[in-house]
C-alpha positions as CSV (number, residue, x, y, z in Angstrom):
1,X,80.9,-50.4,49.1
2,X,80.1,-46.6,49.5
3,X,77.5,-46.6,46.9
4,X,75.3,-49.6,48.9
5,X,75.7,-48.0,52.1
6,X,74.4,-44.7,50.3
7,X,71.2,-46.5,48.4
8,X,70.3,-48.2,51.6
9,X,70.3,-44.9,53.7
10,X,67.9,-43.1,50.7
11,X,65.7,-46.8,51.2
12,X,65.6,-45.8,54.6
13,X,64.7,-42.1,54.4
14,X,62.1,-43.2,52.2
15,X,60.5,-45.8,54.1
16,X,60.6,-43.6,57.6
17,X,58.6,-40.8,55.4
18,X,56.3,-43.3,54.2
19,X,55.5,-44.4,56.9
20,X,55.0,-41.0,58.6
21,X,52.6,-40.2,55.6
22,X,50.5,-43.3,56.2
23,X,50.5,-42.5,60.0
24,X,49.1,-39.0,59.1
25,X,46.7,-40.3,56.4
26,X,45.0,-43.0,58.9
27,X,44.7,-40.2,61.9
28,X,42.6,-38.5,59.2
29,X,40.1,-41.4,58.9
30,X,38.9,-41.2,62.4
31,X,37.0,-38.1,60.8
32,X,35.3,-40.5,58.4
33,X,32.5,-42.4,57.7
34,X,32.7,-46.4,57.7
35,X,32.4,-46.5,54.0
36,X,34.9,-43.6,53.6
37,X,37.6,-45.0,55.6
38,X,37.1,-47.9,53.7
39,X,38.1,-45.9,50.3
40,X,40.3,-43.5,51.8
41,X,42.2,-47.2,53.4
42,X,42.2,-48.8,50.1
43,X,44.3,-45.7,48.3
44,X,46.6,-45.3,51.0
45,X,47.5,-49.4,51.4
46,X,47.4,-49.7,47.5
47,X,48.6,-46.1,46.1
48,X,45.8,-45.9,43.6
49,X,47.3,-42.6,41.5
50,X,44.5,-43.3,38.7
51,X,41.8,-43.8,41.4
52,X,40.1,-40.6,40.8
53,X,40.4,-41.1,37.0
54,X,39.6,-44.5,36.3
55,X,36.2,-43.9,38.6
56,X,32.7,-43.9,36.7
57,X,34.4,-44.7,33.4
58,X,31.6,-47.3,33.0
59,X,28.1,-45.6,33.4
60,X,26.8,-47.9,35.6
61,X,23.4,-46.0,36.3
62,X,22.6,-45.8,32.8
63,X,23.3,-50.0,32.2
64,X,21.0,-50.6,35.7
65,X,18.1,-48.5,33.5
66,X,18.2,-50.1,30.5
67,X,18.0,-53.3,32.7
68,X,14.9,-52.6,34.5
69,X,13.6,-51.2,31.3
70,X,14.2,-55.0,29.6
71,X,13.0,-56.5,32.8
72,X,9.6,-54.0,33.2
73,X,9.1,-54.8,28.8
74,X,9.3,-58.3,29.2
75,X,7.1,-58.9,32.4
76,X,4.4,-56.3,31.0
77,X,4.6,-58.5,27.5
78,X,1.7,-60.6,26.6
79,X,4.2,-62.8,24.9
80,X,6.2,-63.9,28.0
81,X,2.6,-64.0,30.0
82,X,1.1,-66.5,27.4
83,X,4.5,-68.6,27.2
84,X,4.8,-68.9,31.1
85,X,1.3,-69.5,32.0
86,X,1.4,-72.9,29.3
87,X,4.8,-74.2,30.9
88,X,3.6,-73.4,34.2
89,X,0.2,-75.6,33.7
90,X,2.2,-78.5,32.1
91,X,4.7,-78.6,34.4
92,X,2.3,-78.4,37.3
93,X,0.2,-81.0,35.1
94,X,2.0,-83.5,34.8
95,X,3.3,-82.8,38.8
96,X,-0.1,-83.0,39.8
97,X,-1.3,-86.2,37.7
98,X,1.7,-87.9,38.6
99,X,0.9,-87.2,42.3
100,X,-3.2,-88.3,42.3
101,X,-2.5,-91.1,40.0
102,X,1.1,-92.7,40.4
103,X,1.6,-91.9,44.2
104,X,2.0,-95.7,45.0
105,X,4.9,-96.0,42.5
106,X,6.5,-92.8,43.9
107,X,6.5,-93.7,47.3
108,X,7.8,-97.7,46.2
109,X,10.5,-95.8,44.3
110,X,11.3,-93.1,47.3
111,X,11.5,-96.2,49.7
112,X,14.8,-98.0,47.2
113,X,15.9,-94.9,46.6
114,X,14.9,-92.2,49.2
115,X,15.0,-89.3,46.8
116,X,11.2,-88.7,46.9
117,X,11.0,-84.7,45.7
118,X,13.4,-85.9,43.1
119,X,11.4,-88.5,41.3
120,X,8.3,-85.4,41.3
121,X,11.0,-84.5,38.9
122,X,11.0,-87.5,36.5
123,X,8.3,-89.0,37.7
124,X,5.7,-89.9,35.2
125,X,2.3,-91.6,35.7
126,X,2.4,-92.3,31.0
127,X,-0.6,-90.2,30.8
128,X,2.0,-87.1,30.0
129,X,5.6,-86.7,29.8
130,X,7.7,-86.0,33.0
131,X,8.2,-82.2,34.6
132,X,11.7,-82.3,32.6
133,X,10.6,-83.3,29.8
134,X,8.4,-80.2,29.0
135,X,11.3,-78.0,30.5
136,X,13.9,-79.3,27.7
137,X,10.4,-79.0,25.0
138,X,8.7,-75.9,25.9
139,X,12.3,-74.3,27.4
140,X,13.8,-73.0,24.1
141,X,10.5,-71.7,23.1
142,X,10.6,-69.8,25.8
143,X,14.5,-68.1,25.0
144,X,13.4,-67.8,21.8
145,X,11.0,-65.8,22.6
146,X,12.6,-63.6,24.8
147,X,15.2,-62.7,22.1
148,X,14.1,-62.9,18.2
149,X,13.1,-59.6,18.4
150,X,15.7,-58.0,20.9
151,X,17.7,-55.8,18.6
152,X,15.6,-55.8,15.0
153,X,12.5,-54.5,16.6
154,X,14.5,-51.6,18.3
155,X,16.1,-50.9,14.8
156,X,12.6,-51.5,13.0
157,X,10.8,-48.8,15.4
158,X,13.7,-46.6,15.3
159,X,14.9,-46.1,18.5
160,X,18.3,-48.1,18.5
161,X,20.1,-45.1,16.9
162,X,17.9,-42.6,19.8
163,X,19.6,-44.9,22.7
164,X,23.3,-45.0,20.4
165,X,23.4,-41.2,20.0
166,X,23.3,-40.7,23.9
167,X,26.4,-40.9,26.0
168,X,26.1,-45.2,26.9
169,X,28.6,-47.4,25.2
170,X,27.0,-49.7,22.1
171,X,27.8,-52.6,24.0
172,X,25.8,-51.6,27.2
173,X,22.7,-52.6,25.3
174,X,23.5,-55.6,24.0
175,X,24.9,-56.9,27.5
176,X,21.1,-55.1,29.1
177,X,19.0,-57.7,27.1
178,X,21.0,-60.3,27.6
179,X,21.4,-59.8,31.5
180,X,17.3,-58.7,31.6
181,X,16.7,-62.0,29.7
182,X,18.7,-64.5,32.4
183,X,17.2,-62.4,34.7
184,X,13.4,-63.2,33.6
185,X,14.6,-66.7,33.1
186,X,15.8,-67.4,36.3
187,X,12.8,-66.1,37.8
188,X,10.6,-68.8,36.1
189,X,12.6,-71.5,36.8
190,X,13.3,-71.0,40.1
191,X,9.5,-70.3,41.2
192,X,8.4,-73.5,39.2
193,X,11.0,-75.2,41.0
194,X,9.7,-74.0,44.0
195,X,6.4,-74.4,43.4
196,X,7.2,-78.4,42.8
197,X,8.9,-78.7,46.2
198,X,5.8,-76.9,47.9
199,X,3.5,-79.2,46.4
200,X,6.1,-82.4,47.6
201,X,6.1,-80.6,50.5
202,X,2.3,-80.6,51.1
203,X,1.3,-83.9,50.1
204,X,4.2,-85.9,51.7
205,X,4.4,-83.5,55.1
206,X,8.4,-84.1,54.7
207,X,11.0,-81.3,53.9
208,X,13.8,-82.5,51.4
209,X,16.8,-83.7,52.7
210,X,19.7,-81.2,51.8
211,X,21.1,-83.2,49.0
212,X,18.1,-83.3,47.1
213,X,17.7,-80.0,47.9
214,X,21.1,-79.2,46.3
215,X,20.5,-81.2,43.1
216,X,17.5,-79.6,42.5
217,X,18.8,-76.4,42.4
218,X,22.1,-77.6,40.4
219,X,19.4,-78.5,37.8
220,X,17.3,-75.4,37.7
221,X,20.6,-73.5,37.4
222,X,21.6,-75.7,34.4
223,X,17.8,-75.5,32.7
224,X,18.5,-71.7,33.0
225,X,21.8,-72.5,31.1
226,X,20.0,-73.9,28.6
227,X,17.4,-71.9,27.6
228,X,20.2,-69.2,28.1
229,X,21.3,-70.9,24.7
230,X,18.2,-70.5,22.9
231,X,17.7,-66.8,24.1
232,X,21.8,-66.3,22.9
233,X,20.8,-67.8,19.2
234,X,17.9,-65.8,19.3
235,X,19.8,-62.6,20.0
236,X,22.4,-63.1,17.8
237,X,19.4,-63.8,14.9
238,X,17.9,-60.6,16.0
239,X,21.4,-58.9,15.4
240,X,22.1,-60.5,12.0
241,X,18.8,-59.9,10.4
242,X,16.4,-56.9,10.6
243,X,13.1,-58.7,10.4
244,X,12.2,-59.4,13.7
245,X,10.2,-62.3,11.8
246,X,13.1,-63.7,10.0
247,X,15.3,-64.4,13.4
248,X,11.8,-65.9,14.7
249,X,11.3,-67.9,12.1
250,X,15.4,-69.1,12.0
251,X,14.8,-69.9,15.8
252,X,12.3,-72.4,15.4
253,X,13.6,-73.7,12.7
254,X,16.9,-74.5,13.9
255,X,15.1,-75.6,17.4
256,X,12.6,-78.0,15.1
257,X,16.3,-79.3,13.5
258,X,17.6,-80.1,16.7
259,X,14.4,-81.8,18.1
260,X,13.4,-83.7,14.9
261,X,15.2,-83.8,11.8
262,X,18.8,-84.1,13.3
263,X,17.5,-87.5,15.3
264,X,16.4,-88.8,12.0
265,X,19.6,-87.9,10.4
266,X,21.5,-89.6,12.5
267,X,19.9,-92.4,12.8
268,X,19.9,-93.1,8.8
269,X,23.9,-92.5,9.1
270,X,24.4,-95.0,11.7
271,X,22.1,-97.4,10.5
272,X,24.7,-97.8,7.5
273,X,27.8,-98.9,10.4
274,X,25.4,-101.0,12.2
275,X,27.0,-104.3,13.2
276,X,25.2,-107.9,12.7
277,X,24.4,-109.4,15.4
278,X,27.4,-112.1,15.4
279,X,29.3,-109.2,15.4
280,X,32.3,-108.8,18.5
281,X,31.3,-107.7,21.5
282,X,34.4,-104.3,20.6
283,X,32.4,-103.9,17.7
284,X,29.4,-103.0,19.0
285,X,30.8,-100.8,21.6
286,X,32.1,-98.9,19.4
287,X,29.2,-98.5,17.7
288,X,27.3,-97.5,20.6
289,X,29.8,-95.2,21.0
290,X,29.6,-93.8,18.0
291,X,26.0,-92.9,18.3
292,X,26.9,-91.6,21.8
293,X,28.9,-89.0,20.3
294,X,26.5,-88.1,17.5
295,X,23.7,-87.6,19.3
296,X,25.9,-85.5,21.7
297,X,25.6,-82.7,19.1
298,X,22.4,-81.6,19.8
299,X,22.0,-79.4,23.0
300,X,18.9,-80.8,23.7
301,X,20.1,-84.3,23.8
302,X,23.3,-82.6,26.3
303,X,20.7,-81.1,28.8
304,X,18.6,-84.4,29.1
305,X,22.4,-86.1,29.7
306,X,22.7,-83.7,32.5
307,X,19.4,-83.8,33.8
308,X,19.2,-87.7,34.0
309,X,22.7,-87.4,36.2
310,X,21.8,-84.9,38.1
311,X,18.2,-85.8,39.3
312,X,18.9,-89.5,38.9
313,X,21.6,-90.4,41.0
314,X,21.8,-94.0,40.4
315,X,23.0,-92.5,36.8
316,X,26.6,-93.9,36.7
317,X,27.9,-93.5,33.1
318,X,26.0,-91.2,30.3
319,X,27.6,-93.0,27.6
320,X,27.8,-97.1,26.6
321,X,30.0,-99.1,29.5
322,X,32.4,-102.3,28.6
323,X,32.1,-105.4,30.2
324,X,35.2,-104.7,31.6
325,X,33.6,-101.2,33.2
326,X,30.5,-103.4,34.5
327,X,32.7,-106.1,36.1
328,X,32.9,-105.4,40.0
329,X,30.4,-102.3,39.9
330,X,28.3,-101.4,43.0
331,X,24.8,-100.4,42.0
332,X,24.2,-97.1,44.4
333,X,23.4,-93.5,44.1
334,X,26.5,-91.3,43.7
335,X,26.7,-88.2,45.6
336,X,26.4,-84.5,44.0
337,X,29.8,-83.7,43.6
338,X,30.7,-87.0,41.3
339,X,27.4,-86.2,39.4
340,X,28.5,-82.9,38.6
341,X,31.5,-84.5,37.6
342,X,30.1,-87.0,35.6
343,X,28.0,-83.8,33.6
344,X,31.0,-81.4,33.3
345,X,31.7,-82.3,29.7
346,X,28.2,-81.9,29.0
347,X,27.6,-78.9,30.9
348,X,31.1,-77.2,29.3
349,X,29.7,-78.3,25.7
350,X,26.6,-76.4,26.3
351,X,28.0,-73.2,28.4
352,X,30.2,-73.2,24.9
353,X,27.7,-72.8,22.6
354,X,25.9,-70.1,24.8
355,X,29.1,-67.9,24.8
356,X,30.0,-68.7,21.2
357,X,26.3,-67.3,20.5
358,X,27.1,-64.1,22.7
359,X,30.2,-63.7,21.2
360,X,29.2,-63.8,17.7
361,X,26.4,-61.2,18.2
362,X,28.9,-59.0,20.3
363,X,31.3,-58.9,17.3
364,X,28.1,-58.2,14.6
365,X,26.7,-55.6,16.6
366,X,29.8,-54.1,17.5
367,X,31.1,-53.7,13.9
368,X,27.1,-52.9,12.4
369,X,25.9,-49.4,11.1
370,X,23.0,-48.5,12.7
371,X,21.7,-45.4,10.7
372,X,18.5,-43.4,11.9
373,X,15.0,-44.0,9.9
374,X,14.7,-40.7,9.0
């Protein structure tokens, strides 16, 4: 038993000169600024040896330029002004037409429900469509826009391979017009979103109660999910193909798909499992579901499942019920938590196809040759 007595008298040593080390270290801090000792803490608790070298590996300062540069090009663009100036006058619109002409019915419907700034929401008074409606129509327009001409127009004007040839990893650009994009984004939805509860806010003479509140701001953070898709797509177009028109044009045509010919589609294919009507009662609810989960490939069709939960929360069940799921079922609103719950499936199927997008035009640009014009 020599040999243990002899390793725990080195563990000793070791410890007692540690700890005289660290003693020595942390007298040397009082010297220090806050945000030093802070640093200068973390090293000595942690014994960071690749500290020094592993910091500014990633050039943040040139990522935070290439940022504002997206953000500045996109603002001072006459594409984004046009496109937010015609959603903002729907939205506000319909808001406002809703509000001179159906205020009766909103305030009957606030008085079952008491979720008045939420039916400004999805509200309508049938002379136009509700404010999400023209957020799910006019929404991937707007990513569209943002991105069919993120990476082609840099290669077509020849200074993709200027910004590659300077120390800043390839990736750095790609991740600067996607951030700069969900940036811009964010900033629209949130200031119409804000601009429709000022306006509740100054006809009714009532602030929002906190759970409205809440759900509206769960729903602007998912619209900005959304057209995050369309702005993904139109990235990884703008990767794929060098014609800034070609992405463009594959954009709206796979947006028209979604919004028209895949509804038509579908419709002819279930029409062919359709059930008579002496059919079972099992039968037809598995027909129903089977259009459910159809229609559930579009993203369009998932964002206006999500947005009916979460700004409707009488909204139970986003799919067809049983009688045996209706049988003892207490018609009231269900609180934010279950409705997120009820949308996560949704929600997961679009965040998805948003990274899937990303990834696929991470990989293409990654692994593309980018030569010079000249």
């Amino acid at each position: 038993m020599d040999w243990t007595i002899f390793i725990i008298n080195i563990f000793k040593k070791v410890k007692h000169m540690k700890n005289k080390v660290l003693r020595i270290s942390i007298s040397k801090l009082n010297e220090l600024k806050f945000r030093d000792r802070i640093t200068q803490l973390h090293t000595l608790v942690f014994r960071d040896d690749n500290a020094e070298t592993s910091k500014g590996n990633f050039p943040w300062a040139p990522f935070k330029a290439m940022v504002q540069k997206e953000i500045s090009d996109h603002f001072r663009n006459w594409r984004f002004i046009i496109l937010f100036v015609i959603i903002s006058l729907a939205c506000m619109g319909t808001l406002f037409a809703t509000m001179a002409n159906g205020m009766k019915v909103l305030v009957a419907d606030s008085a079952e429900n008491n979720f008045f700034f939420l039916n400004l929401f999805t509200k309508s008074d049938g002379t136009l469509p509700p404010f999400f409606g023209f957020v799910g129509f006019l929404g991937p327009l707007f990513g569209i826009s943002l991105g069919f001409d993120a990476i082609s127009s840099e290669q077509q004007r020849g200074t993709l391979s200027r910004v590659m040839a300077q120390p800043v990893p390839r990736d750095s650009i790609l991740n600067a017009k996607f951030l700069a994009g969900i940036i811009v984004i964010s900033v629209m939805f949130f200031t119409l979103s804000f601009l429709v509860l000022g306006s509740g806010l100054i006809a009714v003479g009532i602030p929002p109660t906190a759970e409205e509140f809440m759900r509206i701001m769960v729903y602007t953070v998912l619209s900005i999910v959304y057209v995050s898709f369309w702005l993904n797509l139109a990235i990884l177009f703008s990767v794929r193909f060098k014609q800034s028109a070609t992405s463009a044009l594959l954009g709206i045509a796979v947006w028209l798909f979604f919004t028209i010919f895949y509804p038509l589609i579908a419709n002819i294919f279930i029409k062919a499992y359709e059930p008579s009507k002496f059919a079972s009662p099992r039968a037809i609810y598995f027909y129903e579901k089977l259009k459910f989960y159809l229609l559930q490939i579009m993203p369009n069709e998932l964002f206006d499942g999500i947005t009916s939960a979460i700004l409707v929360p009488s909204v139970r069940s986003l799919g067809p019920l049983s009688m045996e799921q209706l049988q003892g079922a207490i018609p009231s609103s269900l609180p934010l938590g279950q409705s997120i719950m009820l949308v996560w499936p949704q929600f997961t199927g679009l965040l998805s196809l948003t990274l899937l997008c990303f990834l696929l035009s991470y990989i293409i640009f990654m692994k593309r040759e980018i030569r010079s014009r000249g």
